[in-house]
Biopython code that builds the backbone (N, CA, C, O; Angstrom):
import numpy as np
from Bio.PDB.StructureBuilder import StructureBuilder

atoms = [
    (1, "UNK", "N", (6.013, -22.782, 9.247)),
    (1, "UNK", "CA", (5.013, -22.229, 10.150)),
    (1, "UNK", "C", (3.693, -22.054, 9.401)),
    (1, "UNK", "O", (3.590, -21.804, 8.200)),
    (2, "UNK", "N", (2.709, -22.217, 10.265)),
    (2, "UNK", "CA", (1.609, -22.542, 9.304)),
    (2, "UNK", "C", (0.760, -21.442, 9.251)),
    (2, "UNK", "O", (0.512, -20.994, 10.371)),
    (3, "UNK", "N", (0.192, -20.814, 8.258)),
    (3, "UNK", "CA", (-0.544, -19.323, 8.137)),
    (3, "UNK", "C", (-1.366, -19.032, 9.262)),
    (3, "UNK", "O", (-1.399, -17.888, 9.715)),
    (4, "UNK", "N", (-2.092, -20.045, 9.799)),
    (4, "UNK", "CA", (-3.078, -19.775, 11.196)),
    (4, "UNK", "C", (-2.474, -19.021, 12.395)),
    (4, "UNK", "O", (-3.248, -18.468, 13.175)),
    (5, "UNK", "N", (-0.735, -18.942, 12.659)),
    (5, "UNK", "CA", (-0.385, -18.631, 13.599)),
    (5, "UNK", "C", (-0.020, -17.042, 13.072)),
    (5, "UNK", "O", (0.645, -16.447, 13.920)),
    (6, "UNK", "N", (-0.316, -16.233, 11.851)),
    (6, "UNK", "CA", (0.261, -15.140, 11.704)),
    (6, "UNK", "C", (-0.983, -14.294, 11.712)),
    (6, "UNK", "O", (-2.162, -14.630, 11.824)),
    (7, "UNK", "N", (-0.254, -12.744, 11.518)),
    (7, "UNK", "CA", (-1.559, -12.066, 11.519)),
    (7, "UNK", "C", (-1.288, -10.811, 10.694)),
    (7, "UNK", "O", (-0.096, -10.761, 10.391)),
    (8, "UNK", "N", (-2.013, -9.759, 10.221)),
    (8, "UNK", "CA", (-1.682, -9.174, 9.608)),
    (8, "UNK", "C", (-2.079, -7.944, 10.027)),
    (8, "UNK", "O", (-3.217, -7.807, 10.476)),
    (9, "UNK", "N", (-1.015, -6.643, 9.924)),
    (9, "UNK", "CA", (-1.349, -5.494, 10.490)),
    (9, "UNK", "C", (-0.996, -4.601, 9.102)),
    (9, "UNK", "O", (-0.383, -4.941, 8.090)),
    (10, "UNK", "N", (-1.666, -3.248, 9.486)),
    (10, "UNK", "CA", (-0.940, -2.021, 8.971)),
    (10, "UNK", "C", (-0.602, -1.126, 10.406)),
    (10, "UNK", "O", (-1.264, -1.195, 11.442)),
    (11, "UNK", "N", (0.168, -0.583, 10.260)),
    (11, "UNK", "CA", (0.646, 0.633, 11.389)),
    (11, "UNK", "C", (0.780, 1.937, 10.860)),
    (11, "UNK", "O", (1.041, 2.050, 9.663)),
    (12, "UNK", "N", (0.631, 3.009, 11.620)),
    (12, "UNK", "CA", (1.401, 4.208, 10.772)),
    (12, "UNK", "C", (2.517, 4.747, 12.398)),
    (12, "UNK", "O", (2.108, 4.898, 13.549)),
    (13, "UNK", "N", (3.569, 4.870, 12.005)),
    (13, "UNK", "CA", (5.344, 5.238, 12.562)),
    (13, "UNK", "C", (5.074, 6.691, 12.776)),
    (13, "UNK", "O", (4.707, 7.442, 11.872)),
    (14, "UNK", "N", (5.302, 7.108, 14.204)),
    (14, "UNK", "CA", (5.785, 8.504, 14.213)),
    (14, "UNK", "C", (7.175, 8.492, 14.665)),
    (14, "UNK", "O", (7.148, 8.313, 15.883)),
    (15, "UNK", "N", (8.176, 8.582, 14.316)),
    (15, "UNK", "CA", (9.833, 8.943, 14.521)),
    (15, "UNK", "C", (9.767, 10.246, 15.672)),
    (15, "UNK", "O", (9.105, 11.273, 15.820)),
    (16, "UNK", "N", (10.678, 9.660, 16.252)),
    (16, "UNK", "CA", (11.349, 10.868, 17.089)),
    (16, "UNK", "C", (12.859, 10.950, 17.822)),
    (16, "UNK", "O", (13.771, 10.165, 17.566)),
    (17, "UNK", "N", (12.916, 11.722, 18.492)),
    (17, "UNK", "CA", (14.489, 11.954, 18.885)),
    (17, "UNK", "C", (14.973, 10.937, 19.217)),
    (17, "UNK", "O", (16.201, 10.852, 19.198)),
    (18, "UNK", "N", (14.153, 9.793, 19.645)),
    (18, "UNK", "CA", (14.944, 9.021, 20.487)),
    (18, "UNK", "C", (14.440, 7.553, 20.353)),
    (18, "UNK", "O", (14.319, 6.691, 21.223)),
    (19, "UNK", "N", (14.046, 7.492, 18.327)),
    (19, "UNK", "CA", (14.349, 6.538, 17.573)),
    (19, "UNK", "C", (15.347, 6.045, 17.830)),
    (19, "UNK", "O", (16.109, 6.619, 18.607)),
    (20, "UNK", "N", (15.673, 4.841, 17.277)),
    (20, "UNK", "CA", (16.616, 3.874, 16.828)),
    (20, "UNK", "C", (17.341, 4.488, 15.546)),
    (20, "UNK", "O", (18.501, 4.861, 15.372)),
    (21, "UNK", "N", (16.470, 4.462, 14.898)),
    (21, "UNK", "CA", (16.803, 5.302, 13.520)),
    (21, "UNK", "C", (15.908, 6.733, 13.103)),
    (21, "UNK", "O", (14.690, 6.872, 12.986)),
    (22, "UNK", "N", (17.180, 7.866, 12.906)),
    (22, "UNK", "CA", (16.135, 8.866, 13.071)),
    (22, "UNK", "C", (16.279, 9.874, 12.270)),
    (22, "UNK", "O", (16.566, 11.070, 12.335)),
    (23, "UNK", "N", (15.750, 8.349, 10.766)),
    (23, "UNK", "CA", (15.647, 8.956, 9.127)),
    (23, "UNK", "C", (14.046, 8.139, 8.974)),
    (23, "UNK", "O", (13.692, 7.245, 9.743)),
    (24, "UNK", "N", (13.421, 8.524, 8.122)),
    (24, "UNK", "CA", (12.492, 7.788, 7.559)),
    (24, "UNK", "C", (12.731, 8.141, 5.353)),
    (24, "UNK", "O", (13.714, 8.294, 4.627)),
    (25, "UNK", "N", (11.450, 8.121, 5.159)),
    (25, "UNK", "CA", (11.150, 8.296, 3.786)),
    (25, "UNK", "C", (10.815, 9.715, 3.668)),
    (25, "UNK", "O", (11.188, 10.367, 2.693)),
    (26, "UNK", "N", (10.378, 10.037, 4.274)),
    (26, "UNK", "CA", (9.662, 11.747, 4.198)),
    (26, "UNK", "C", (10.756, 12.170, 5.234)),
    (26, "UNK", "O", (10.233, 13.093, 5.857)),
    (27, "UNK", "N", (11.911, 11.976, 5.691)),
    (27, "UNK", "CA", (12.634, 13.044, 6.283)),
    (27, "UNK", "C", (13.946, 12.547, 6.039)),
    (27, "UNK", "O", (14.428, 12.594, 7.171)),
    (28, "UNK", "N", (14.969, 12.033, 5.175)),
    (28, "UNK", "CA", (15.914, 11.416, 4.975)),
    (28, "UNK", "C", (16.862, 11.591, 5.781)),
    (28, "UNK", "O", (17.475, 10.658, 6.300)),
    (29, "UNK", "N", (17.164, 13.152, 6.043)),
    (29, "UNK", "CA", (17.982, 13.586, 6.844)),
    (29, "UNK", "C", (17.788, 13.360, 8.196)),
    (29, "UNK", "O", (18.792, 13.159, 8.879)),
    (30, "UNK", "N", (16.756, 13.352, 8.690)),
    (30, "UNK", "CA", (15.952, 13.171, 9.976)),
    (30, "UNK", "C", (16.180, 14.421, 10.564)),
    (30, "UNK", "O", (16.666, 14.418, 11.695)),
    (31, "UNK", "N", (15.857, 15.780, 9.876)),
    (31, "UNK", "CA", (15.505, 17.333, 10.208)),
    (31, "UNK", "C", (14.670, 16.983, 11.265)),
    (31, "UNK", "O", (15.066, 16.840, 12.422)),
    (32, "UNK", "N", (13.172, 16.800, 10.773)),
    (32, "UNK", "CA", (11.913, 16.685, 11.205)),
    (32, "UNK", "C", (12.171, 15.877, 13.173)),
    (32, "UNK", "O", (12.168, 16.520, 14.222)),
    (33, "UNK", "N", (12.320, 14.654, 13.032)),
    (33, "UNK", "CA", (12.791, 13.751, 13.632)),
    (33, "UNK", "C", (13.571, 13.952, 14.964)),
    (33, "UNK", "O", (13.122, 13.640, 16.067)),
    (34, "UNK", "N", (14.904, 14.560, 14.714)),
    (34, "UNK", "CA", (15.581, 14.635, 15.472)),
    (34, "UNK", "C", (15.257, 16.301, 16.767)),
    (34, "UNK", "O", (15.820, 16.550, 17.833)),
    (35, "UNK", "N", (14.077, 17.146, 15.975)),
    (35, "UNK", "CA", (13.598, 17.742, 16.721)),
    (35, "UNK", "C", (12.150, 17.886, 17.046)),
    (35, "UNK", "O", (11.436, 18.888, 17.091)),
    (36, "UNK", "N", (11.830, 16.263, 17.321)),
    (36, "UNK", "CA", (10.680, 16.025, 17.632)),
    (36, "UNK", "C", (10.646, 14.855, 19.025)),
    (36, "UNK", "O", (11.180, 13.750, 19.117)),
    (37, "UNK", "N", (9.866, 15.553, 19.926)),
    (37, "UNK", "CA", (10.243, 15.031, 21.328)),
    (37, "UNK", "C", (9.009, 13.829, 21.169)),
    (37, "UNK", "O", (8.108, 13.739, 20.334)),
    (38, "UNK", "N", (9.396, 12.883, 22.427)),
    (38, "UNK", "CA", (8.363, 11.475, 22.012)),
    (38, "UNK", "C", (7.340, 12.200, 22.612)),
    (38, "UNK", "O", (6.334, 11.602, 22.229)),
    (39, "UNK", "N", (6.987, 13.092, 23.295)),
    (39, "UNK", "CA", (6.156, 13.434, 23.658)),
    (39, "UNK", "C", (4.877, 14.151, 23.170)),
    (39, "UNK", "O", (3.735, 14.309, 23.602)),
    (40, "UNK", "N", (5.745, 14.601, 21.815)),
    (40, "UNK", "CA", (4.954, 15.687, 20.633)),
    (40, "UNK", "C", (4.933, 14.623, 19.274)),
    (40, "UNK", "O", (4.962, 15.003, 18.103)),
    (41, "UNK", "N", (4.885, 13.399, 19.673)),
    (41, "UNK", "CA", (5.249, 12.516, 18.678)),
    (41, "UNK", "C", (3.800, 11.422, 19.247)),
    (41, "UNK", "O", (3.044, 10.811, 18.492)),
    (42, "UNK", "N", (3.751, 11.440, 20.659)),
    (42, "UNK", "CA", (2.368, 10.545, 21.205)),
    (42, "UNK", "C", (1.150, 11.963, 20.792)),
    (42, "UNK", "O", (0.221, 11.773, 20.007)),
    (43, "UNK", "N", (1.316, 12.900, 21.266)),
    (43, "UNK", "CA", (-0.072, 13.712, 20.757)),
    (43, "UNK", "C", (-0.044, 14.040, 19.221)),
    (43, "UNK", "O", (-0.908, 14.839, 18.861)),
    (44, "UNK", "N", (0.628, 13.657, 18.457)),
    (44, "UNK", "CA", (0.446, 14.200, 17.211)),
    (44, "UNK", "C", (-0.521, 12.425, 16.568)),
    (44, "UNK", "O", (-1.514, 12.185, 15.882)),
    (45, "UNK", "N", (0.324, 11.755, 17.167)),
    (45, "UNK", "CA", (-0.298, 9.937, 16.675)),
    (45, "UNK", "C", (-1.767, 10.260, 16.981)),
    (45, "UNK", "O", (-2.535, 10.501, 16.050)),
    (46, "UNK", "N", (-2.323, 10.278, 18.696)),
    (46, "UNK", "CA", (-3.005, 10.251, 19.356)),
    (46, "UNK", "C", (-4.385, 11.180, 18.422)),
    (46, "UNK", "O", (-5.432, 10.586, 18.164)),
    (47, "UNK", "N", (-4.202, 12.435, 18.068)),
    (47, "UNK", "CA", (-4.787, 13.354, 17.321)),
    (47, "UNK", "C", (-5.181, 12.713, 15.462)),
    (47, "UNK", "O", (-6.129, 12.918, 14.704)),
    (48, "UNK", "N", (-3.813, 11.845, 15.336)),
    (48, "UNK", "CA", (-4.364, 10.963, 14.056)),
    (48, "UNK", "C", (-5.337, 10.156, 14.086)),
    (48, "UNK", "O", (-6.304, 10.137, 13.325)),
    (49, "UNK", "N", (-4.991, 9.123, 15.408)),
    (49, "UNK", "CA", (-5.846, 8.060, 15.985)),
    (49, "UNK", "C", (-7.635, 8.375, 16.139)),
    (49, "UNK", "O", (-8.620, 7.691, 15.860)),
    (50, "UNK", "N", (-7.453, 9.810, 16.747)),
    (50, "UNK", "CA", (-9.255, 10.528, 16.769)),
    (50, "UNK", "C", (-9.708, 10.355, 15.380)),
    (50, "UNK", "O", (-10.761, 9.895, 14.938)),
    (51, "UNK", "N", (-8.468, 10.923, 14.682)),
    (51, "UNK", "CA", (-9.644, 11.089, 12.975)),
    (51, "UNK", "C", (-9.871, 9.595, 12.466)),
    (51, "UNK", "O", (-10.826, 9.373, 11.722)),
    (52, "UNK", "N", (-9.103, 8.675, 12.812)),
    (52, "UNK", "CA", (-9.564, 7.888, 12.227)),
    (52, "UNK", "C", (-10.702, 7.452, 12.685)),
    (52, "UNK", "O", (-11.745, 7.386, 12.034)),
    (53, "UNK", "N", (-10.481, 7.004, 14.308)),
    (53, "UNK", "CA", (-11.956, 5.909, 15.041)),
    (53, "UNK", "C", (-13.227, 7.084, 14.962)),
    (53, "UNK", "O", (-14.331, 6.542, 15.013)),
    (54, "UNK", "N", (-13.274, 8.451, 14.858)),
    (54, "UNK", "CA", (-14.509, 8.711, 14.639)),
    (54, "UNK", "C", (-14.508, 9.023, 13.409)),
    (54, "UNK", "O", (-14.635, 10.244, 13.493)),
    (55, "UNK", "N", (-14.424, 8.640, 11.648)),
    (55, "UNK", "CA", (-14.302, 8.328, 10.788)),
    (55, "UNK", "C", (-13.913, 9.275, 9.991)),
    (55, "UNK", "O", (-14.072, 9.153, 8.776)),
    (56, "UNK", "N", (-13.302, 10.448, 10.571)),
    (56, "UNK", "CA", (-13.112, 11.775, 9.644)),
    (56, "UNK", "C", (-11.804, 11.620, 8.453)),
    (56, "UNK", "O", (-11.521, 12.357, 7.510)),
    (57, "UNK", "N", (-11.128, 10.278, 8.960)),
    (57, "UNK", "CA", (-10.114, 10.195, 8.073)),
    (57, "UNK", "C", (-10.060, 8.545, 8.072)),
    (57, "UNK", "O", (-10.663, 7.837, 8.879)),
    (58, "UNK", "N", (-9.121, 8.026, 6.881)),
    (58, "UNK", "CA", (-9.467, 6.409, 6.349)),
    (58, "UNK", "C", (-7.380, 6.257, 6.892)),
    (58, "UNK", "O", (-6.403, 6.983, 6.705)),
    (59, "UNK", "N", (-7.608, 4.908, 7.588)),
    (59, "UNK", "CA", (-6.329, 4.857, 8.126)),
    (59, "UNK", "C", (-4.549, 4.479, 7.265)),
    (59, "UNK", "O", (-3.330, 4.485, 7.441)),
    (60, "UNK", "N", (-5.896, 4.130, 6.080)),
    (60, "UNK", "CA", (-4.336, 3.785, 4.732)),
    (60, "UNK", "C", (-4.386, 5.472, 4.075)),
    (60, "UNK", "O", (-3.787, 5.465, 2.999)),
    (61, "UNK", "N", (-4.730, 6.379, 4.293)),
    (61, "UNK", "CA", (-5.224, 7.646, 3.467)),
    (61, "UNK", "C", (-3.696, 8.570, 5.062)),
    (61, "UNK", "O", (-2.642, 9.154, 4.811)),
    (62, "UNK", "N", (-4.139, 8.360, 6.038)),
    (62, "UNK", "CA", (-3.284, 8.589, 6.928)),
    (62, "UNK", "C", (-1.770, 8.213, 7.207)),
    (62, "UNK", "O", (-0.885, 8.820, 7.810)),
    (63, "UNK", "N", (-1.789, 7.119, 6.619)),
    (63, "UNK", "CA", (-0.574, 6.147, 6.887)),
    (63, "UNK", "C", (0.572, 6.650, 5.600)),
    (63, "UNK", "O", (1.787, 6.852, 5.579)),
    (64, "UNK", "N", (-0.520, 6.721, 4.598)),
    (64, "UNK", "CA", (0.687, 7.037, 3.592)),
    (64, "UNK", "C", (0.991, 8.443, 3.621)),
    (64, "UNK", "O", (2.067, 8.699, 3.080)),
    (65, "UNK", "N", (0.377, 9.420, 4.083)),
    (65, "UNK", "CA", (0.662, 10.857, 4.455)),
    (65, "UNK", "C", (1.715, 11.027, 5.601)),
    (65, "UNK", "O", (2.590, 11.878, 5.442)),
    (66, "UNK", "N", (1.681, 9.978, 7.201)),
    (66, "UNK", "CA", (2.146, 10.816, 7.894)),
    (66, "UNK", "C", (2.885, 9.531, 8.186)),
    (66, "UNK", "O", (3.968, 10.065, 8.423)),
    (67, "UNK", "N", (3.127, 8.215, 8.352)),
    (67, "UNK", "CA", (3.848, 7.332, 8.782)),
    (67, "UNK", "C", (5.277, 7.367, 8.572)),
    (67, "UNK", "O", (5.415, 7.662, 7.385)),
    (68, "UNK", "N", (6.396, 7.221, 9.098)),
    (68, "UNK", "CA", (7.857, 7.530, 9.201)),
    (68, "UNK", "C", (8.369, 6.145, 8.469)),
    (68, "UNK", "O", (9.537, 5.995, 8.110)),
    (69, "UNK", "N", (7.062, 4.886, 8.250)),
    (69, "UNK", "CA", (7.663, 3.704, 7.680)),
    (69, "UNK", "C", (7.528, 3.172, 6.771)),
    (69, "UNK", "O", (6.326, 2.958, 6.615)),
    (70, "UNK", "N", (8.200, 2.725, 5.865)),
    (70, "UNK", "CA", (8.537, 2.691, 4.368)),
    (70, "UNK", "C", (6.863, 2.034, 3.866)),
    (70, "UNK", "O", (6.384, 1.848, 2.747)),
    (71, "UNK", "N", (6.447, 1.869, 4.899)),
    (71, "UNK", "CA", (5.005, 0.893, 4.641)),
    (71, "UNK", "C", (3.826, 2.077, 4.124)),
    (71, "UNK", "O", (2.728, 1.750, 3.672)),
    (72, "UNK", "N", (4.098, 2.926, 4.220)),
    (72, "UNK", "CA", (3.702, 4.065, 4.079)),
    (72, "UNK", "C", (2.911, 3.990, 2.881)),
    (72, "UNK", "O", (1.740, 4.297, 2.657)),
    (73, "UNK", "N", (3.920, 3.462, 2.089)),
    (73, "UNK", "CA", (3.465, 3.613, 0.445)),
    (73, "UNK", "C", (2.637, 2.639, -0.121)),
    (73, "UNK", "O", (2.513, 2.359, -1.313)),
    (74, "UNK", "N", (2.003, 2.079, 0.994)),
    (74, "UNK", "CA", (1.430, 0.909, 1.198)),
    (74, "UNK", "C", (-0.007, 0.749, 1.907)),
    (74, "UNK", "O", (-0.713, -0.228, 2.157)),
    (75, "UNK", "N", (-0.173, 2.552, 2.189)),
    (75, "UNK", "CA", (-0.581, 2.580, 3.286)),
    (75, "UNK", "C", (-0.771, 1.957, 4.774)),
    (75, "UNK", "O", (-1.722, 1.551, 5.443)),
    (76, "UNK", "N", (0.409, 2.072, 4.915)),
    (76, "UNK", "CA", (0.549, 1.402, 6.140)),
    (76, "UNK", "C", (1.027, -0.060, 6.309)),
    (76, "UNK", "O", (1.864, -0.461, 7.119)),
    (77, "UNK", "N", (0.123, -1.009, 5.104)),
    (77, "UNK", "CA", (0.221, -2.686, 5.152)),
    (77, "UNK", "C", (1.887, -3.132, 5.640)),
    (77, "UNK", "O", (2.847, -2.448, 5.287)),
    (78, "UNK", "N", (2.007, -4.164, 6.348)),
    (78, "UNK", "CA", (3.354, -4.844, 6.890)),
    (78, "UNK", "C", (2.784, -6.126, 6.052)),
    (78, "UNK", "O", (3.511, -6.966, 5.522)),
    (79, "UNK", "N", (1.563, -6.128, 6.029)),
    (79, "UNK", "CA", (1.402, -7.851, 5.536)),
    (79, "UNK", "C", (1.508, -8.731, 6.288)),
    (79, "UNK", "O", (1.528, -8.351, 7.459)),
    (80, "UNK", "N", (1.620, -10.176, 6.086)),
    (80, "UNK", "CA", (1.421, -10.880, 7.365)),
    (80, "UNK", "C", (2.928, -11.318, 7.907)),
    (80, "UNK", "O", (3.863, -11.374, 7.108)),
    (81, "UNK", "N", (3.098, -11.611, 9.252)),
    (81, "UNK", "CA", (3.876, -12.170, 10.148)),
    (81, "UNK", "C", (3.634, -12.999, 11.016)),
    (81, "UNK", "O", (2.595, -13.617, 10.783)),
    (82, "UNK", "N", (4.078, -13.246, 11.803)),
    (82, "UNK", "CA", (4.522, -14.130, 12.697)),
    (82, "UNK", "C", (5.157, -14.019, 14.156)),
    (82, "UNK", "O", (6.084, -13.210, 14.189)),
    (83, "UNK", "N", (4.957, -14.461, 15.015)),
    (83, "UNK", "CA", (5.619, -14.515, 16.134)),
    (83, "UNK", "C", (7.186, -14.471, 15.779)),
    (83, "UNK", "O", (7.762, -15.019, 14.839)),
    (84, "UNK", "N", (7.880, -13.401, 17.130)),
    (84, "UNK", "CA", (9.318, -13.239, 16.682)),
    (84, "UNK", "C", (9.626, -12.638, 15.495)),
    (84, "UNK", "O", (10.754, -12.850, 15.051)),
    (85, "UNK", "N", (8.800, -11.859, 14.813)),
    (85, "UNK", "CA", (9.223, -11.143, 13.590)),
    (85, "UNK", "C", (9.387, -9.685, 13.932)),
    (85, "UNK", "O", (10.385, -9.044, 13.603)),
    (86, "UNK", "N", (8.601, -9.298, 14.451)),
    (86, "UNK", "CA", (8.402, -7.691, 15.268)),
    (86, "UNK", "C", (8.883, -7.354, 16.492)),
    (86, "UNK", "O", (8.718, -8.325, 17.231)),
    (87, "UNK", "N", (9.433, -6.392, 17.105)),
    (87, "UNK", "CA", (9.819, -5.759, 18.198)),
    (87, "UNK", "C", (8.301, -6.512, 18.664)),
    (87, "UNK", "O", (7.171, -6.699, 18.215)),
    (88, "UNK", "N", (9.184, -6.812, 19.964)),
    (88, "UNK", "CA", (8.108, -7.444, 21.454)),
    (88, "UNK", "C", (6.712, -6.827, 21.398)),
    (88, "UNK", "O", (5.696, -7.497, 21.214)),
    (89, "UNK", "N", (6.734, -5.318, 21.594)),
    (89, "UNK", "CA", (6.048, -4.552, 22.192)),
    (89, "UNK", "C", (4.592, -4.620, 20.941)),
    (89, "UNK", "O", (3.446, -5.033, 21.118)),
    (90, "UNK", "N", (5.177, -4.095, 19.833)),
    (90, "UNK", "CA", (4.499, -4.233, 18.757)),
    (90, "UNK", "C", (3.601, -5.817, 18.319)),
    (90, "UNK", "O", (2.377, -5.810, 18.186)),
    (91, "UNK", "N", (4.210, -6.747, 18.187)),
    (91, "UNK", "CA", (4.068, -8.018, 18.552)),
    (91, "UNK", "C", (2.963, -8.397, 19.578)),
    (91, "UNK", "O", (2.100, -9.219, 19.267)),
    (92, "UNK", "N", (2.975, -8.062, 20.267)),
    (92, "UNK", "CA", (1.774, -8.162, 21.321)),
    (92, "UNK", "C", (0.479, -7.194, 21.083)),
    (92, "UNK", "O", (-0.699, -7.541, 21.172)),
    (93, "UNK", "N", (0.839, -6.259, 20.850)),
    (93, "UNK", "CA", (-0.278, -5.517, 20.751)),
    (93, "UNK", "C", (-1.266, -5.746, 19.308)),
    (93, "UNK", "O", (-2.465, -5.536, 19.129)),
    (94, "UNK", "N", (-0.458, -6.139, 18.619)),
    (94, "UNK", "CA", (-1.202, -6.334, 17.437)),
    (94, "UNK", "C", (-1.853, -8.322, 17.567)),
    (94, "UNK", "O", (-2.885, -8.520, 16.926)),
    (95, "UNK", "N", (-1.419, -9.255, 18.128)),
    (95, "UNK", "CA", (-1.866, -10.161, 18.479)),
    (95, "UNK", "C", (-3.387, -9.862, 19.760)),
    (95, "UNK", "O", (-4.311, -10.653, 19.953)),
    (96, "UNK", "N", (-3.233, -8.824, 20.273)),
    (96, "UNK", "CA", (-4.364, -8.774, 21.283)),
    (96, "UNK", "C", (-5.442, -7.834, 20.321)),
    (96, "UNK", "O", (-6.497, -7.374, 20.757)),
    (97, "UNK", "N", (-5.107, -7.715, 19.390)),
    (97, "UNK", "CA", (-6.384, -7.243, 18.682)),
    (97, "UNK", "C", (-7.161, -7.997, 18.043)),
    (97, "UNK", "O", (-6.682, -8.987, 17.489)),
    (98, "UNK", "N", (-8.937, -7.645, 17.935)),
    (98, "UNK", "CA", (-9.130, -8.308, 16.993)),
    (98, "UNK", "C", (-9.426, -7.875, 15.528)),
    (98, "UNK", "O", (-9.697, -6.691, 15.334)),
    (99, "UNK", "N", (-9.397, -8.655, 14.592)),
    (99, "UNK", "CA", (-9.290, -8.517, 13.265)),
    (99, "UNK", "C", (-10.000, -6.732, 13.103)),
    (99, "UNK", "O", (-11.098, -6.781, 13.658)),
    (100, "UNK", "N", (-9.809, -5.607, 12.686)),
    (100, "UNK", "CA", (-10.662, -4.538, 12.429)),
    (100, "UNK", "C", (-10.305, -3.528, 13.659)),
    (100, "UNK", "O", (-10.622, -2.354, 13.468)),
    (101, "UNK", "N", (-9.872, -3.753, 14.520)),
    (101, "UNK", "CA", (-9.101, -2.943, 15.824)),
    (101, "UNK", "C", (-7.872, -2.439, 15.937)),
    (101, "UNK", "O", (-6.744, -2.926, 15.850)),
    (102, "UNK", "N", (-8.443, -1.011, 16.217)),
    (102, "UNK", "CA", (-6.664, -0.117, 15.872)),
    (102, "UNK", "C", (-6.529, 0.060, 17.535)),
    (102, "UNK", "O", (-7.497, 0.233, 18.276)),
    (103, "UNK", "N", (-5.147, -0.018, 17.965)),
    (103, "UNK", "CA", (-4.368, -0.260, 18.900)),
    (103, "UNK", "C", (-4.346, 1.091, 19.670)),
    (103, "UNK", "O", (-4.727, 1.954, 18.879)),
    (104, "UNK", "N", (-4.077, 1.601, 20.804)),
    (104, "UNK", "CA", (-3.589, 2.580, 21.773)),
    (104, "UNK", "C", (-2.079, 2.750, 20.983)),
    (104, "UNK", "O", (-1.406, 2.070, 20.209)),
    (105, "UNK", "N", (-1.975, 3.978, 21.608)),
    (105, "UNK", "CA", (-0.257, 3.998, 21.458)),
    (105, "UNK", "C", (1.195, 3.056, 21.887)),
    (105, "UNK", "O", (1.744, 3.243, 22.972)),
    (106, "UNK", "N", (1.553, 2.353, 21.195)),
    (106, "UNK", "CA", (2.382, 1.499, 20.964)),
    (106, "UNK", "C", (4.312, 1.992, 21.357)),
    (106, "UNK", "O", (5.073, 2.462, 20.512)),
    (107, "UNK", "N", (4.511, 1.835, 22.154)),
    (107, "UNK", "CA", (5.712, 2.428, 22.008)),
    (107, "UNK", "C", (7.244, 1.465, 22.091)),
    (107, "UNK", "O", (7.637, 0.791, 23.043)),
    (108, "UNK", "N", (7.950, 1.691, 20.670)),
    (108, "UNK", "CA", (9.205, 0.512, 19.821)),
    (108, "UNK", "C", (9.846, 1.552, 20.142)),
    (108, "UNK", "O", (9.538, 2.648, 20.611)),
    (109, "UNK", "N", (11.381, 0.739, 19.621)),
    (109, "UNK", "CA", (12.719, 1.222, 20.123)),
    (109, "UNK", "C", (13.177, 1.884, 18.540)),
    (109, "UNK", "O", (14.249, 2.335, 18.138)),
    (110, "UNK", "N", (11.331, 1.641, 17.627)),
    (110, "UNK", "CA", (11.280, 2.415, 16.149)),
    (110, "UNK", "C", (10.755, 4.184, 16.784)),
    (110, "UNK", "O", (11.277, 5.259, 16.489)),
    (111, "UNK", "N", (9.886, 3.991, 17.463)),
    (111, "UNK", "CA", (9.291, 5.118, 17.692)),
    (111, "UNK", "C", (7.706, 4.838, 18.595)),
    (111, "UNK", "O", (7.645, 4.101, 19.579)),
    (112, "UNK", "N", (6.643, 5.505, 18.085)),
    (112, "UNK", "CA", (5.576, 5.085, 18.394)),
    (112, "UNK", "C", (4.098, 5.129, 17.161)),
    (112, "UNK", "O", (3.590, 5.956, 16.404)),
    (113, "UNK", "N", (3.887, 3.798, 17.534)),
    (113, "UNK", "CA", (2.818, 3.337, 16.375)),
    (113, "UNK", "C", (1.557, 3.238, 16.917)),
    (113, "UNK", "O", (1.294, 2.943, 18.083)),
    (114, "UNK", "N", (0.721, 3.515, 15.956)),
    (114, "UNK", "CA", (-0.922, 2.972, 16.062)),
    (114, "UNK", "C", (-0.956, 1.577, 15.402)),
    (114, "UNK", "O", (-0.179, 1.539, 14.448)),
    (115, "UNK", "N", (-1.524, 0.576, 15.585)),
    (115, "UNK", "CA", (-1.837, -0.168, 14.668)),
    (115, "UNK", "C", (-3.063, -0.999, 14.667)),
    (115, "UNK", "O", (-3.782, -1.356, 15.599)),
    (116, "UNK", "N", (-3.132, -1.244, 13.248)),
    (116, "UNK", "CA", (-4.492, -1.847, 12.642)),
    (116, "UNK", "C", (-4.355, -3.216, 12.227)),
    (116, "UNK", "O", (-3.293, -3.436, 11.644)),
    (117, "UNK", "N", (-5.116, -4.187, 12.358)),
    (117, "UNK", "CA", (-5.150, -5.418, 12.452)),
    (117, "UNK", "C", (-5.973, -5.682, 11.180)),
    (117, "UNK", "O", (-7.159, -5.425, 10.977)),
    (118, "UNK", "N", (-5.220, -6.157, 10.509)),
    (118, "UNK", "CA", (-6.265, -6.158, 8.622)),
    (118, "UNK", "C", (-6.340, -7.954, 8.980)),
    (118, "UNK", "O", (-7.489, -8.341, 8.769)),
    (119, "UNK", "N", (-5.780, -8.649, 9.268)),
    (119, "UNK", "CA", (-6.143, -10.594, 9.840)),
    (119, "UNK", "C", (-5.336, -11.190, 10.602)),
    (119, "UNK", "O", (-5.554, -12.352, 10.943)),
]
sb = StructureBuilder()
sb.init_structure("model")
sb.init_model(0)
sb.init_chain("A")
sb.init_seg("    ")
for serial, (resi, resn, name, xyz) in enumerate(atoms, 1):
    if name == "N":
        sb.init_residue(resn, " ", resi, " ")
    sb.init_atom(name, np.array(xyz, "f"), 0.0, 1.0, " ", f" {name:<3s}", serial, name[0])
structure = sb.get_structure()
C-alpha cells in the first residue's frame, strides 16, 4: 500500500464504563474507568478539547497527561495508517480532517476520542 493512501493522527482516549477494555496505563485496575459514565467521559474530553482550540493548552502536553492510550507517552502520536487499520468510526473521522484539524467527539467501542490529524 502506498504511503499517499495513509494518514497520520494523534488522539487522546477517555475510557469509561462501557469500554471494551476498562484498564488503560494510568488506571491498570480500571478504578478510575469503571466508575466513569460515557457521559462524564464526553464533558471531561469536550472541556480538554476547549483548552486546546483556544490555545490554553498544547494537544501532545494533554494527551500524555490525560489519554487512557498507551500513545500517551507519545503524546498522543498513532503514527501513520491506513484504511482498515482503526475502528470504523475513528477511521473516518480522522480521514475527513484536514492535515492540522482536531476532530468533535469521536465515539469507539475503545471509548471516546478527540483527534488530531499530524498528515
Amino acid at each position: 500500500m502506498s504511503n499517499s493512501n495513509q494518514v497520520r493522527a494523534s488522539h487522546i482516549l477517555i475510557k469509561h464504563q462501557g469500554s471494551r477494555r476498562k484498564a488503560s496505563w494510568k488506571d491498570p485496575e480500571g478504578r478510575i474507568i469503571m466508575n466513569t459514565t460515557k457521559d462524564s467521559a464526553v464533558s471531561q474530553l469536550k472541556a480538554l478539547r476547549e483548552e486546546i482550540v483556544i490555545g490554553k493548552a498544547k494537544f501532545d502536553d494533554i494527551a500524555s497527561r490525560y489519554s487512557d492510550c498507551s500513545s500517551a507517552k507519545r503524546g498522543g502520536d498513532l503514527g501513520p495508517f491506513g484504511r482498515g487499520q482503526m475502528q470504523k468510526p475513528f477511521e473516518e473521522a480522522t480521514y475527513a480532517l484536514k492535515v492540522g484539524e482536531i476532530s468533535d467527539i469521536v465515539d469507539t467501542d475503545s471509548g471516546v476520542h478527540i483527534i488530531l490529524r499530524t498528515g
